[in-house]
N, C-alpha and C positions, 0 to 999 in steps of 0.2 A: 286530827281526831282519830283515834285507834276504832277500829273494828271489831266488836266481840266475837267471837266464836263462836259458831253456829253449832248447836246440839240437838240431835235426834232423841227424842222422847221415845223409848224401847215399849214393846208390849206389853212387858212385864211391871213397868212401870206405871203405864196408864192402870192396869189389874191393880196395883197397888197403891193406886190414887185414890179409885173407886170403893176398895177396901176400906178405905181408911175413913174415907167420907162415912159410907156407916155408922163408924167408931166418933168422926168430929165431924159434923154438918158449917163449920165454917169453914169456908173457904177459902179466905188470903192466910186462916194457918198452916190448912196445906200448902197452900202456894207458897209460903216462905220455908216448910218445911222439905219441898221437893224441890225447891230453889230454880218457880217455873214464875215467869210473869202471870198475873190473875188473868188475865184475858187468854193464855192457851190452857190454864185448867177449866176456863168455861168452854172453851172448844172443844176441848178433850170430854167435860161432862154435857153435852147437847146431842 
């Protein structure tokens, strides 16, 4: 079983999570659009 590659979510990033939310209030579209599992874009907006 391979191992994925571990990615740091930047600060500018999260700012452009939150932006976006704004603009879309659902949330697995951002999550597929920042290409984050749904469960760290709820961490990230808590």
């Amino acid at each position: 079983m391979e191992k994925k590659e571990w990615r740091q979510i930047t600060t500018a990033q999260k700012l452009q999570i939150i932006q976006t939310l704004d603009e879309n209030p659902n949330n697995i579209d951002i999550a597929r659009m920042m290409k984050i599992p749904s469960s760290t874009l709820n961490r990230i907006l808590a």
